[in-house]
C-alpha positions in Angstrom: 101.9 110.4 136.9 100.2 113.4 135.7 100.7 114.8 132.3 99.1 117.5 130.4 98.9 117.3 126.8 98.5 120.8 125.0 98.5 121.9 121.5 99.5 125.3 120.1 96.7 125.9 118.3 94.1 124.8 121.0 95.9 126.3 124.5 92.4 127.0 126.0 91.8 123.1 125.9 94.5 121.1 127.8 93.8 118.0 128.9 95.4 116.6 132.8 95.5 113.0 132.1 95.3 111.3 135.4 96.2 107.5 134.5 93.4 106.1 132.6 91.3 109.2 133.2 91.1 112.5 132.4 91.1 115.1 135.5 90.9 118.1 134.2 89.9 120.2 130.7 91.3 123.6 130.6 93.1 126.5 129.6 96.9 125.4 129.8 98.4 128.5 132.3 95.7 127.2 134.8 96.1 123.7 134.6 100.2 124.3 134.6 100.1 126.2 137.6 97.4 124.1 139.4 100.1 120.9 138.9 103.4 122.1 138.5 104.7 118.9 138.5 102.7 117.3 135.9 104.8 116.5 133.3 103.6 118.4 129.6 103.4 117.3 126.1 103.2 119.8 123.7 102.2 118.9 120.1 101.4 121.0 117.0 97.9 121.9 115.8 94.8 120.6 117.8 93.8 118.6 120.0 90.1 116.8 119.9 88.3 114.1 121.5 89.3 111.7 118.4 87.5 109.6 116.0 84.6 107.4 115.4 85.2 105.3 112.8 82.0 103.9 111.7 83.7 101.0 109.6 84.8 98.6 111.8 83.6 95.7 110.7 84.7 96.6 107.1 88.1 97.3 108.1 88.8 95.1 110.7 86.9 91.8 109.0 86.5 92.6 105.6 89.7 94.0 104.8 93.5 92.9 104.5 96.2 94.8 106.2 99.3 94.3 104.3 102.3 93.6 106.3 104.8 96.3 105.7 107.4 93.1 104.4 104.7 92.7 101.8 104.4 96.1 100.4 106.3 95.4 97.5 103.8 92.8 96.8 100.4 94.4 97.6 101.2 97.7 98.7 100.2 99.5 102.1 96.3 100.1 101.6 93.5 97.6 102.6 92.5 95.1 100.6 88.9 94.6 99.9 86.8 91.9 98.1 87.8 88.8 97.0 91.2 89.4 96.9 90.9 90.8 100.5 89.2 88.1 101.5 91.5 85.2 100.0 94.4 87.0 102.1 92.4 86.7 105.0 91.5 83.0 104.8 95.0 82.1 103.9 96.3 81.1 107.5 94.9 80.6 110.9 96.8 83.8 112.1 96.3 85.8 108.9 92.7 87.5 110.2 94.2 88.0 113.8 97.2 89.6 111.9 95.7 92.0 109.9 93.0 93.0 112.3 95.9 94.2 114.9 97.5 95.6 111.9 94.3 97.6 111.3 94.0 98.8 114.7 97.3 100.3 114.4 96.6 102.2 111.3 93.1 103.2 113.1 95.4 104.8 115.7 97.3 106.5 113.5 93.9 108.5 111.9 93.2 109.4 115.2 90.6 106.7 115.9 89.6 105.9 119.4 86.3 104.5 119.0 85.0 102.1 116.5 81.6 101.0 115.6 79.5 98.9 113.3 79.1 94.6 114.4 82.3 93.2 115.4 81.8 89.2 115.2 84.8 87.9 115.0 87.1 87.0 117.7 90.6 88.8 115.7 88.4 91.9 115.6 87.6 92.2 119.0 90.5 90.9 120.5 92.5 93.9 118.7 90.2 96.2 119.6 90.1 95.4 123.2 93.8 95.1 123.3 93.8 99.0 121.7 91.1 100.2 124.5 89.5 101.5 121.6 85.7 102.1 122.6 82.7 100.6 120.8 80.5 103.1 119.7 76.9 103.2 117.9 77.0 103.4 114.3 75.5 106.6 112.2 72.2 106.1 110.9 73.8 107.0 107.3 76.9 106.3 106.8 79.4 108.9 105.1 80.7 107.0 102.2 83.1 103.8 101.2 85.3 102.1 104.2 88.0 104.6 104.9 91.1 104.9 107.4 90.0 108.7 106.9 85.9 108.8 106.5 84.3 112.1 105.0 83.0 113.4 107.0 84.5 112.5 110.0 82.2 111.9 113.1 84.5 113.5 116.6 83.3 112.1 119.7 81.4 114.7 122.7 83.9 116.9 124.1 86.5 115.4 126.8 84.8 116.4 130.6 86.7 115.5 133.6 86.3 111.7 135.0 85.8 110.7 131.8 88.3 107.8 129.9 91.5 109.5 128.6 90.8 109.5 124.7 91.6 111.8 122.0 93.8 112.6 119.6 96.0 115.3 118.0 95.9 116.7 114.3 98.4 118.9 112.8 95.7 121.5 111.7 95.1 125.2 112.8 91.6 124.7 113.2 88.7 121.9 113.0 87.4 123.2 109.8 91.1 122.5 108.3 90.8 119.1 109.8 87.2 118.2 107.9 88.8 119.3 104.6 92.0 117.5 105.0 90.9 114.5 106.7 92.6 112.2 109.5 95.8 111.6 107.4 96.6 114.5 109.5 97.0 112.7 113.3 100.1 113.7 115.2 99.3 111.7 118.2 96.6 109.2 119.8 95.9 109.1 123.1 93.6 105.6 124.4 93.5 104.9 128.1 95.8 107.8 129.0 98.4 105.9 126.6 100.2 107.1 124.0 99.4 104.6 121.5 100.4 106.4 118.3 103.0 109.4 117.3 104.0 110.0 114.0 107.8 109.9 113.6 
């Protein structure tokens, strides 16, 4: 089925998803009246071709993400060093856990393309799982692991024939976006899926 995602404050950049792929990048009215029967998403603020996050092997092997039934406990951010690390060695499924957990927070900051080293088989099982892409990492990297990098790093611009990634942030404009960081994703395409909306 097609389906044309277009935010309000980025009209001149609908995207056709065509399954997997994208099929077309354009203004809205044209793509709409092009394929009528494509079925439309509309979402606040803009829509870009996602994330990068350059930390994956920080977040997604370093790092312990906390199941929500242990927020009480250890709250809802990663856990880094030792005590990170102690979570993560604590059971056989306690690194596959928290890597899919991570994924899923990854999603929900818009990411749809990871990079840095992945060696462990949780990692890249989760990742693979998410279609997330595996991208090259900065030469310098922007500061300490982060969901939400500064700066972020957005992938080339969407063309047509391309994989269907991106995601949507509920910003009038990029430069709002930079200053207010991922925390800000409305929706995460991957694959032509809908992976992540925020309730």
């Amino acid at each position: 089925m097609l389906t044309i995602h277009v935010a309000e404050a980025t009209p001149a950049t609908a995207v056709l998803v065509d399954g997997a792929s994208v099929a077309a990048v354009g203004p809205y009215e044209e793509l709409t009246a092009a394929h009528p029967r494509a079925r439309v998403r509309r979402w606040p603020g803009i829509l870009t071709p996602g994330l990068l996050n350059p930390y994956g092997p920080e977040l997604l092997e370093q790092a312990y993400h906390p199941d929500p039934r242990e927020a009480d406990r250890l709250g809802t951010e990663p856990l880094f060093g030792e005590r990170g690390r102690a979570l993560l060695r604590a059971d056989a499924s306690a690194a596959g856990a928290s890597a899919r957990r991570g994924v899923q927070r990854m999603l929900a900051h818009g990411t749809v393309a990871v990079a840095g080293e992945l060696r462990s088989r949780a990692a890249l099982d989760a990742v693979r799982r998410a279609g997330l892409a595996l991208g090259g990492r900065p030469a310098s990297l922007p500061g300490p692991p982060s969901l939400s990098p500064a700066p972020l790093v957005l992938l080339p611009a969407l063309t047509a024939g391309r994989p269907a990634r991106f995601a949507v942030f509920d910003v009038p404009d990029r430069a709002t976006l930079v200053r207010r960081g991922a925390t800000t994703c409305v929706a995460t395409v991957v694959g032509g899926r809908l992976v992540y909306r925020r309730a």
